[in-house]
Every structure is written in C-alpha cells, then in structure tokens.
C-alpha positions, 0 to 999 in steps of 0.5 A: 493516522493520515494516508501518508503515515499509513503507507509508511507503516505498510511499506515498513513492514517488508525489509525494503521499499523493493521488496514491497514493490515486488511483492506489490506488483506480483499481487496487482499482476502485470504491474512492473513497480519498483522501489522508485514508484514507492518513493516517489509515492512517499514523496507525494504522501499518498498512494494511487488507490488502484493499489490500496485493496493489493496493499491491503492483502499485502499487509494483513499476510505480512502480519499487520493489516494497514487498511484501503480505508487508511491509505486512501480515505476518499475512494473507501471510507466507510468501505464495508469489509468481509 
C-alpha cells in the first residue's frame, strides 16, 4: 500500500473527510484543520508526518489501525511500536 492509498483508507474510515479533520485536529490540539487541508493533502498524495502518530490513534479507536509507517514511510519505517 502507497501513502497516498494509506491515507485514503484512513480518511475512509469516518463518515467525511470533515469529520476526519475535526477528529484529526482535537487530537493533535490547537490545530484548526479542516476538510479543505484534507483534500489538498489527497491532492498532493501524502500527509505532513507531523500527523501521522494523530492519525494513527485515529484510526486504530476507529476500528481499523492505518499505521505512521504506511502514511509516511520515510519519517517511520522500521518504527518500533509499543
């Protein structure tokens, strides 16, 4: 899986890319994000890594874990996890 496919499983997994964003934001803290810095992220086909670990968390209490490794390879490849 590429990074770009990555974080479109991640974003998939909440009803909008809003409430991913808002999600997204409450866990990072005093991030405003929104729907419009996730398309232009979809855009690009990556992810600023500053929110990969936030997304991570995200996802996994979503129900589906999409991994700071897969969304971004080069800051956490071989990332030892907890």
């Amino acid at each position: 899986m590429n990074k770009l496919e990555a974080l479109k499983k991640a974003v998939g997994l909440f009803e909008t890319q809003s409430e991913f964003a808002r999600i997204l934001a409450a866990r990072s803290k005093n991030v405003k994000l929104g729907a419009s810095h996730v398309c232009q992220w979809l855009k690009r086909g990556s992810l600023p890594s500053r929110y990969a670990l936030h997304v991570e968390a995200i996802t996994k209490d979503a129900g589906e874990k999409v991994t700071a490794e897969l969304l971004c390879p080069e800051m956490f490849k071989g990332r030892v996890r907890k």
